[in-house]
Residue frames as qw, qx, qy, qz and C-alpha x, y, z in Angstrom:
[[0.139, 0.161, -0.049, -0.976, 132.77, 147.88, 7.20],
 [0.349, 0.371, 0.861, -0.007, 129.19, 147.46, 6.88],
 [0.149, 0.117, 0.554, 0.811, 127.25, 148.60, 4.00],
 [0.206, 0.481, 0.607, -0.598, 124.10, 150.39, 3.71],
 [0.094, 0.385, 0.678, 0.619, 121.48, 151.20, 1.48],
 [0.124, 0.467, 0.250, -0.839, 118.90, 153.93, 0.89],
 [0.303, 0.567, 0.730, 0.230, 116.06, 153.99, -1.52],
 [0.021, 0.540, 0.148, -0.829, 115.54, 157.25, -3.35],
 [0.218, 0.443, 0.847, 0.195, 112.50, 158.14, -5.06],
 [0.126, 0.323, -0.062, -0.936, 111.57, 161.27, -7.11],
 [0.488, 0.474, 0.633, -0.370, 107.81, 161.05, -7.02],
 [0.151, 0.171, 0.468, 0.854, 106.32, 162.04, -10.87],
 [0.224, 0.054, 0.478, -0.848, 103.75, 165.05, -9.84],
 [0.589, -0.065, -0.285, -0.754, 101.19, 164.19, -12.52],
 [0.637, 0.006, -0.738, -0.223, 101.02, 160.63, -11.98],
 [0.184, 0.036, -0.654, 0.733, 101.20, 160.76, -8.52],
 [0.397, -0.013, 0.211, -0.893, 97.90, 162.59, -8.38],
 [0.505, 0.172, -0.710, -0.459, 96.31, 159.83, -10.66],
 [0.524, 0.237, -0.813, 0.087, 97.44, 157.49, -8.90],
 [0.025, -0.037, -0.667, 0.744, 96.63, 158.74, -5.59],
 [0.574, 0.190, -0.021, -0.796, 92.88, 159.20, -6.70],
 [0.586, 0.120, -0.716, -0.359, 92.60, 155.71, -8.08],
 [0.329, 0.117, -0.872, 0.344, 93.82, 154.21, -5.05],
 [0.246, -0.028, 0.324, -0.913, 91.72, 155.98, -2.83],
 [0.779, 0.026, -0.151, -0.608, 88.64, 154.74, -5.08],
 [0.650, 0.195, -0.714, -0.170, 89.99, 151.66, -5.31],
 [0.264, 0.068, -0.827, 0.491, 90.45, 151.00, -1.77],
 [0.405, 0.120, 0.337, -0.842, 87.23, 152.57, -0.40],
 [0.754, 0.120, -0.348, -0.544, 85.35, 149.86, -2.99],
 [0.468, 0.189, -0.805, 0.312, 87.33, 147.25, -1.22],
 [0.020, 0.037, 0.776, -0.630, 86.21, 148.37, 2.30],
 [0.672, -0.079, 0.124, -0.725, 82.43, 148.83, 1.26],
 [0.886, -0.105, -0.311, -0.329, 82.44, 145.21, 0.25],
 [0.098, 0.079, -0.730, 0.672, 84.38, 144.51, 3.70],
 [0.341, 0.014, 0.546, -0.765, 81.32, 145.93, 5.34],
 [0.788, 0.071, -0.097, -0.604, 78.78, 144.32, 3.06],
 [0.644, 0.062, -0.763, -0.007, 80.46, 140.84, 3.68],
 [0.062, -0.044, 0.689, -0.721, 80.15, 141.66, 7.64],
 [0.617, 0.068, 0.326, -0.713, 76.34, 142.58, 7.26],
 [0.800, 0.159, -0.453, -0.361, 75.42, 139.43, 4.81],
 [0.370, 0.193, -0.895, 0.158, 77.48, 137.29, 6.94],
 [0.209, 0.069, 0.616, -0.756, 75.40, 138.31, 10.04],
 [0.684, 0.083, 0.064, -0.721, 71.79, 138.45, 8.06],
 [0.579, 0.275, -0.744, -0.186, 72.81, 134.81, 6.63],
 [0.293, 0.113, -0.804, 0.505, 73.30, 133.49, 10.06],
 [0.466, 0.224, 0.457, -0.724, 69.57, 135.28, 11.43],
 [0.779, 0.141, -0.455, -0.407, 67.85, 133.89, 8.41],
 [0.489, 0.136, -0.859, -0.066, 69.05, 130.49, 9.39],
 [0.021, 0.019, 0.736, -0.676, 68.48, 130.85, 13.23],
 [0.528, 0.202, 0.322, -0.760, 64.84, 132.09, 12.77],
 [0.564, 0.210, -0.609, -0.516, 64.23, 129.34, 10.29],
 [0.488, 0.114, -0.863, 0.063, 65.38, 126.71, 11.75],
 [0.215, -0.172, 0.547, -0.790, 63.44, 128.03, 15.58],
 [0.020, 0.355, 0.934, 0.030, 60.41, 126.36, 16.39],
 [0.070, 0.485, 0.471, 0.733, 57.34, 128.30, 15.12],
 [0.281, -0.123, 0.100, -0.946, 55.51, 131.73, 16.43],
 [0.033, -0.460, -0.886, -0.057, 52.23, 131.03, 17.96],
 [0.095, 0.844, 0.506, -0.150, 51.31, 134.63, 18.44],
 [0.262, 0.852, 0.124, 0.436, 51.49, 137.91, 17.53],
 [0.176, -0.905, 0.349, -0.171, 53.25, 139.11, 20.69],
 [0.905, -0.166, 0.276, 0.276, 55.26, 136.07, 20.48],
 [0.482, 0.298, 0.045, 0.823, 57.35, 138.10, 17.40],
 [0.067, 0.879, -0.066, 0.467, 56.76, 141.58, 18.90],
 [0.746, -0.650, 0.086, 0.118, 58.18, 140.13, 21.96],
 [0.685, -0.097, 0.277, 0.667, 61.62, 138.84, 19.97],
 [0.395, 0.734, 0.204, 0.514, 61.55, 141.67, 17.74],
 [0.275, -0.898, -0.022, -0.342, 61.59, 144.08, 20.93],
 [0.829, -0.379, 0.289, 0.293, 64.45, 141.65, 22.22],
 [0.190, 0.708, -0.604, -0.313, 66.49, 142.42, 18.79],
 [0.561, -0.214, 0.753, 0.271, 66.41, 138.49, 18.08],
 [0.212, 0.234, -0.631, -0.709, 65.91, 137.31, 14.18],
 [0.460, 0.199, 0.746, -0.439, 62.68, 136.62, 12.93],
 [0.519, 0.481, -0.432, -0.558, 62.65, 136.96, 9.03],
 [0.708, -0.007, -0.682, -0.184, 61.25, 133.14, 7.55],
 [0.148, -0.134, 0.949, -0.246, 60.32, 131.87, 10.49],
 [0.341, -0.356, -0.849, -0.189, 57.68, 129.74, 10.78],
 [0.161, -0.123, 0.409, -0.890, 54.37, 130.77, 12.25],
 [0.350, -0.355, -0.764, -0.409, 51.06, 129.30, 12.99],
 [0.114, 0.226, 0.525, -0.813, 48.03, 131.27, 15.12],
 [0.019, 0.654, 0.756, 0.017, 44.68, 132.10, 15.27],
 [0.102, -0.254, -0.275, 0.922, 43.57, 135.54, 14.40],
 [0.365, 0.737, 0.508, -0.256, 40.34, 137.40, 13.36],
 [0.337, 0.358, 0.455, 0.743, 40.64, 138.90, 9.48],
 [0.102, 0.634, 0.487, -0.592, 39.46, 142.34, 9.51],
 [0.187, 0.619, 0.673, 0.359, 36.75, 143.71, 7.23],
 [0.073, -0.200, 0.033, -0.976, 36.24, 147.48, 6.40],
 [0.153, 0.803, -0.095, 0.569, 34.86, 149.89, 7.43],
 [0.703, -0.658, 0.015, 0.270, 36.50, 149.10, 11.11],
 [0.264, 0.923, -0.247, 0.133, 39.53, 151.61, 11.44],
 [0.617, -0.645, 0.395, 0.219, 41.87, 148.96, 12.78],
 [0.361, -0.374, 0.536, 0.665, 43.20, 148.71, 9.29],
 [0.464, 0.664, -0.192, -0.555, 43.18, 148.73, 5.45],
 [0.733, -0.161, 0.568, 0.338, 43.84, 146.16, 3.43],
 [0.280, 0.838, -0.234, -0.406, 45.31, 146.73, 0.16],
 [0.905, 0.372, 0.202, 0.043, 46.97, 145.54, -2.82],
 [0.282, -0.795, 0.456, 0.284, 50.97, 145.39, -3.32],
 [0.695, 0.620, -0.361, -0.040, 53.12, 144.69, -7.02],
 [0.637, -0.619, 0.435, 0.146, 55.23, 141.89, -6.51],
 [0.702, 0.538, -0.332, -0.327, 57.41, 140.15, -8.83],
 [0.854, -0.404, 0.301, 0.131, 59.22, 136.77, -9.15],
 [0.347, -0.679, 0.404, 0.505, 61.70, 138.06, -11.56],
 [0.230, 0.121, 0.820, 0.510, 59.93, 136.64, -14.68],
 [0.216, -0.662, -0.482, -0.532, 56.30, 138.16, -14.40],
 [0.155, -0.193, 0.394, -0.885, 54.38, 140.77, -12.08],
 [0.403, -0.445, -0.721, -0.345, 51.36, 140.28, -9.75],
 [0.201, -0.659, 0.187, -0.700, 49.42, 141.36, -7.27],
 [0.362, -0.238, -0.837, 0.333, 49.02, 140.22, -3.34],
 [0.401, -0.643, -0.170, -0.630, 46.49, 141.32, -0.87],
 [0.325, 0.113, -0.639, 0.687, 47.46, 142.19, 2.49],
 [0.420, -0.650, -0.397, -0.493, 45.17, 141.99, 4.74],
 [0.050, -0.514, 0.583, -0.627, 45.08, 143.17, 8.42],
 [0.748, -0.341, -0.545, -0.165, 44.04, 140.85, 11.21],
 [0.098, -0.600, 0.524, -0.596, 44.53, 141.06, 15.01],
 [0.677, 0.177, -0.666, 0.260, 45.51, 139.13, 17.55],
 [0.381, -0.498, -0.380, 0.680, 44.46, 140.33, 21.22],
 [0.146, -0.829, -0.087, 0.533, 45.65, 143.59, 21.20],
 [0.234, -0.506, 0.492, 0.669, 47.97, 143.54, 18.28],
 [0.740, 0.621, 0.124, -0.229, 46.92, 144.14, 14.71],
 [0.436, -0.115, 0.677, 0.582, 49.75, 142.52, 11.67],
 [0.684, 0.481, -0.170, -0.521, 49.10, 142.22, 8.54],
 [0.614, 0.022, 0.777, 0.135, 49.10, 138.92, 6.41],
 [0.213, 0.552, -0.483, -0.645, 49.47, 138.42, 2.67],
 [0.701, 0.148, 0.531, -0.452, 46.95, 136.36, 1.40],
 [0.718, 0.491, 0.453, 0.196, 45.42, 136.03, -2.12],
 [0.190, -0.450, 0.489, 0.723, 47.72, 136.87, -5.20],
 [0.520, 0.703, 0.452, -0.175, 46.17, 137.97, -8.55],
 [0.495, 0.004, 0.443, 0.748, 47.66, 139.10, -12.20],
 [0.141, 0.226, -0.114, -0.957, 46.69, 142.11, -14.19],
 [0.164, -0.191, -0.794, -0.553, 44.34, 140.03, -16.26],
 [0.451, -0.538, -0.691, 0.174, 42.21, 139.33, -12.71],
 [0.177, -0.077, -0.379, 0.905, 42.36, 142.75, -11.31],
 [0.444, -0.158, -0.221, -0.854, 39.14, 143.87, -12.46],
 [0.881, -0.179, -0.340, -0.276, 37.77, 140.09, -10.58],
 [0.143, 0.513, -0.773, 0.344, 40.20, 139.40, -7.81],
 [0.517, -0.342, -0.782, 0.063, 39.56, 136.52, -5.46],
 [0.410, -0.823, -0.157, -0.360, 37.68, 137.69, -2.47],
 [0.030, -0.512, 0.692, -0.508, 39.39, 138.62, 0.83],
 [0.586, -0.164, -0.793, 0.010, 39.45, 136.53, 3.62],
 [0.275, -0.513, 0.244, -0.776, 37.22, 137.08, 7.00],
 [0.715, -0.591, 0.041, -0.371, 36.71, 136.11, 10.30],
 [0.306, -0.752, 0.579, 0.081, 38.80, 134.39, 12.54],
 [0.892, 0.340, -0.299, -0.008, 40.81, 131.96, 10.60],
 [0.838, -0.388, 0.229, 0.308, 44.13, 129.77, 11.66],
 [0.371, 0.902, -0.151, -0.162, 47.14, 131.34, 9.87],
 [0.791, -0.154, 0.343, 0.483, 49.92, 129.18, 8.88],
 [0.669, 0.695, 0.107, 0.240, 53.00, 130.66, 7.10],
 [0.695, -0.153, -0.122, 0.692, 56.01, 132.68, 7.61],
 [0.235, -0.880, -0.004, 0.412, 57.15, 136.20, 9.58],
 [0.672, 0.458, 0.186, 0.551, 58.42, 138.37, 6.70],
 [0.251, -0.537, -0.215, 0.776, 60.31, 141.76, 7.36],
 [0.452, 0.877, 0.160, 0.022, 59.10, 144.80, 5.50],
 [0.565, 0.265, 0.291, 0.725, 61.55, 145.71, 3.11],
 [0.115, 0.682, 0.136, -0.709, 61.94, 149.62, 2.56],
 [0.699, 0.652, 0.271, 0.110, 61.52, 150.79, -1.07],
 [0.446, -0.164, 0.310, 0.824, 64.71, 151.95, -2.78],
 [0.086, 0.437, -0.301, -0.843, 64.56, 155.03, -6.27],
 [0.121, -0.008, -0.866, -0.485, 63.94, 152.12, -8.62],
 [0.008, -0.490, -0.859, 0.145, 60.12, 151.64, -7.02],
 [0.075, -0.423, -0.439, -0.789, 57.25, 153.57, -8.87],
 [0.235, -0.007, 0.341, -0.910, 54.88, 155.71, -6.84],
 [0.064, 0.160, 0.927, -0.332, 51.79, 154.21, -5.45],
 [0.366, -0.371, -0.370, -0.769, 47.86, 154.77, -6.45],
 [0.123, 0.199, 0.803, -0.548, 46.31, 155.25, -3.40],
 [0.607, 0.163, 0.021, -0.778, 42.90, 156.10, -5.03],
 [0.661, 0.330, -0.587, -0.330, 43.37, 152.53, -6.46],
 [0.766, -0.457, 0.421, -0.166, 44.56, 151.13, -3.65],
 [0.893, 0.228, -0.156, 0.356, 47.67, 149.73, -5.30],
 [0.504, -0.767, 0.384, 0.102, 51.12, 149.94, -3.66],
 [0.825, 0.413, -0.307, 0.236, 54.32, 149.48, -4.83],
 [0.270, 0.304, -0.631, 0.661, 56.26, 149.93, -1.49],
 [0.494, -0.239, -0.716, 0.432, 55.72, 149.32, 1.89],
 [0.470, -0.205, -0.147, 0.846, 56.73, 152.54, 2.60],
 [0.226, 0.422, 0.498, 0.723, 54.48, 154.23, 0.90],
 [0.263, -0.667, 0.191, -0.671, 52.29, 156.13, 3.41],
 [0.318, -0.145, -0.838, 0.420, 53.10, 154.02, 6.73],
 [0.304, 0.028, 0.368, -0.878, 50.60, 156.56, 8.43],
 [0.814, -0.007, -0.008, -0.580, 47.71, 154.56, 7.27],
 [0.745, 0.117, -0.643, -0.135, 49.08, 151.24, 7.19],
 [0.325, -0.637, 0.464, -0.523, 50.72, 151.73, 10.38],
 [0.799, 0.123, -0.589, 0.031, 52.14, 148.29, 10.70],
 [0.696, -0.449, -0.556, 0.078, 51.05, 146.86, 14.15],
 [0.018, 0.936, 0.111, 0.334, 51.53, 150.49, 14.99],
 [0.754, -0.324, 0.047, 0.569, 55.33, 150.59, 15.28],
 [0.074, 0.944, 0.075, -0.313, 56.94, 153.66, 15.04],
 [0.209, 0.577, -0.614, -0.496, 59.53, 153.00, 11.79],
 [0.833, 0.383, -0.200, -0.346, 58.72, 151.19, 9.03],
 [0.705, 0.415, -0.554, -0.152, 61.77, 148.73, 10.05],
 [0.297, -0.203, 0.792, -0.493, 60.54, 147.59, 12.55],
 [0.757, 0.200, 0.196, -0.590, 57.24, 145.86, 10.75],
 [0.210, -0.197, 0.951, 0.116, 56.53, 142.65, 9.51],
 [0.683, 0.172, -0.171, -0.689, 53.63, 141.10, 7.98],
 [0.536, -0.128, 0.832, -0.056, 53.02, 137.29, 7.71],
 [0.389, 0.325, -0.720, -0.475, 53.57, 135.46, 4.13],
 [0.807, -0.014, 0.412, -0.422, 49.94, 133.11, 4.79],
 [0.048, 0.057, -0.953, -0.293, 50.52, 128.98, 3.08],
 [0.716, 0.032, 0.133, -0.684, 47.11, 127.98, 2.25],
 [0.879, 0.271, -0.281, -0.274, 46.13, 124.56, 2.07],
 [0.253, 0.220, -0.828, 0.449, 48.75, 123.47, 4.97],
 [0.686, -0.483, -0.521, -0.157, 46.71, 121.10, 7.46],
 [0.805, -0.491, -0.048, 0.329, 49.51, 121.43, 10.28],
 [0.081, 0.941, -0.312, -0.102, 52.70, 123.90, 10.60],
 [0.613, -0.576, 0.524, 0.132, 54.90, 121.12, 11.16],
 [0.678, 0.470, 0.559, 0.085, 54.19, 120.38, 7.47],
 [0.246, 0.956, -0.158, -0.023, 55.15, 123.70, 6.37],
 [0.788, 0.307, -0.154, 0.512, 58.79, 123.30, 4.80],
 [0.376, -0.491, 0.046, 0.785, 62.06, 125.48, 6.36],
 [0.505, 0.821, 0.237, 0.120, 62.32, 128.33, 4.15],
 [0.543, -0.434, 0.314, 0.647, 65.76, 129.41, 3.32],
 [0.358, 0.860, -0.154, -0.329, 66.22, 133.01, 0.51],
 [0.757, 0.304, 0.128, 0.564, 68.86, 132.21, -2.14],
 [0.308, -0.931, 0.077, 0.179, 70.89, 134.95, -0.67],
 [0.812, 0.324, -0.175, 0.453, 74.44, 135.22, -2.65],
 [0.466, -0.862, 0.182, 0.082, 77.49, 136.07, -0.73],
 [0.821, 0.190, -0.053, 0.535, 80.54, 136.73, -3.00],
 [0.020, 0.992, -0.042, 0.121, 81.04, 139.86, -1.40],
 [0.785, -0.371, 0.423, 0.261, 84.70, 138.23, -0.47],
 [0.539, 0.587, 0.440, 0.415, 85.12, 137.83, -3.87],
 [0.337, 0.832, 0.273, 0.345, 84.57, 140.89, -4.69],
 [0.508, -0.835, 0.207, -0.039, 86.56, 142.69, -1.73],
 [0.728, -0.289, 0.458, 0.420, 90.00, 140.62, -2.73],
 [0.659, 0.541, 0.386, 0.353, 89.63, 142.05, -6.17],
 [0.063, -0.975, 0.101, -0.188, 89.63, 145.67, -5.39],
 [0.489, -0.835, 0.234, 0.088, 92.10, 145.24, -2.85],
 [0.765, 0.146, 0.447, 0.441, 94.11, 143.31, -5.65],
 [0.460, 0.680, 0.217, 0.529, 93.74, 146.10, -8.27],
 [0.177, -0.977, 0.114, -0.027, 95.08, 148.79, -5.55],
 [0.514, -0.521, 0.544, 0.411, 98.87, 146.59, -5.05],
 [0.596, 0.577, 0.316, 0.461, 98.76, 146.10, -9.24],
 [0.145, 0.971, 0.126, 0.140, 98.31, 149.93, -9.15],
 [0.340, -0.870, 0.316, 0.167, 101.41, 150.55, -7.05],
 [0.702, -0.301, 0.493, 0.416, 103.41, 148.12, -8.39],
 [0.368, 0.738, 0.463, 0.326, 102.55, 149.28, -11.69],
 [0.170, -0.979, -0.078, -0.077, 103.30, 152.91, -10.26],
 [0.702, -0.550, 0.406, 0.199, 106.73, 151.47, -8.70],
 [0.778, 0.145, 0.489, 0.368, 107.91, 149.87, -11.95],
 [0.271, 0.904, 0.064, 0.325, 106.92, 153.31, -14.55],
 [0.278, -0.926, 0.247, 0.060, 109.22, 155.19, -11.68],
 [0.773, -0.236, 0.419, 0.414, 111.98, 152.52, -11.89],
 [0.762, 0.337, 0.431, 0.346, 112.04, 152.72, -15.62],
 [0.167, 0.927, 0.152, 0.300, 111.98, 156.23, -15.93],
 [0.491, 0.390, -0.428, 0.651, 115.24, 156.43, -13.44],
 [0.286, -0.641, 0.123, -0.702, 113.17, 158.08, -10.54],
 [0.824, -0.379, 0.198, -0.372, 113.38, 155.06, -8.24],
 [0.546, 0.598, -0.558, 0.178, 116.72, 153.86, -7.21],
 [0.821, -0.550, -0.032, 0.149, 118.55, 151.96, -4.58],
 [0.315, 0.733, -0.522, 0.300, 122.42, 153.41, -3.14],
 [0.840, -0.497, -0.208, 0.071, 124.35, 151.81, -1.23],
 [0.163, -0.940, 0.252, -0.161, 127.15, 153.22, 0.93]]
């Protein structure tokens, strides 16, 4: 005669709901840092590629890869372009808060073109003390060593721009006048992060972001505190008599 069993399990209603709400959160924090270990794994992997590539000699050299979809954030670049000087309307240059996570300052972004194609490049960098005296811009055509940065969008946390001042705290701020090498979203634009005082690109170090990636980490935890929860859920039911095993 063989024997059989049968689990029977009289749910409790409150806890049940609780429970079913925790999980829910708990698991859905689990899968965002799923997806945010997918996208970091992937930007980790273009960072390196475009680092390690051999450097940009022109402007349509990245709008070319850019228009391909390949990765061009830190690479290396090194070209000849002409600095432009107001009052020509092929751009603006302007003056953008940056910080390195210990003090603020400023950079000046100037536009320059390249052929046909106008960029922008981030030159000279000044503190608050120097704003009233900044160093001067830079004009005519000059060689530009340095590296292809994407523009970042701005997030809540980033304070509203003085455009009468011509300060910027975002990119983003009126793209209609910056109009970055007149692409039609703002994440599609770049700008080039100029090295002064490099003789030769091949001199110019890799550059490589301290980029952390525990999003793994963090994605085993959640998904850790959702089987606690049940078992934890499982055990209260046991004790309480509502979760039993028969056997026939």
């Amino acid at each position: 005669m063989m024997m059989t069993m049968k689990i029977k399990f009289k749910p409790m209603p409150g806890l049940s709901v609780v429970v079913l709400i925790c999980l829910g959160i708990l698991l859905t924090l689990g899968t965002w840092q799923y997806r945010r270990l997918q996208w970091k794994t992937v930007l980790l992997e273009q960072i390196d590629q475009a680092a390690h590539s051999a450097p940009f000699r022109s402007l349509a050299d990245i709008n070319a890869h850019l228009a391909q979809g390949k990765p061009v954030d830190f690479r290396r670049v090194s070209l000849r372009a002409n600095f432009i000087s107001p009052p020509l309307n092929d751009g603006v240059p302007f003056h953008l808060n940056r910080s390195n996570g210990k003090s603020f300052s400023w950079r000046l972004y100037q536009p320059v073109r390249d052929g046909d194609i106008l960029a922008y490049v981030a030159t000279r960098e000044f503190t608050d003390t120097q704003k009233e005296n900044p160093p001067a811009r830079i004009d005519g055509p000059k060689d530009i060593i340095g590296y292809v940065r994407l523009v970042q969008v701005a997030n809540w946390a980033i304070p509203q721009s003085n455009l009468e001042a011509n300060r910027w705290f975002a990119f983003n701020a009126a793209p209609e006048l910056l109009d970055w090498s007149h692409r039609k979203t703002i994440e599609t634009a770049y700008y080039i992060n100029l090295v002064e005082h490099v003789d030769s690109v091949e001199n110019l170090p890799v550059l490589m972001p301290e980029i952390v990636n525990n999003h793994l980490d963090y994605m085993l935890t959640w998904y850790s505190f959702a089987f606690i929860l049940l078992v934890i859920y499982a055990l209260v039911h046991k004790k309480q008599g509502r979760l039993w095993i028969e056997r026939d």
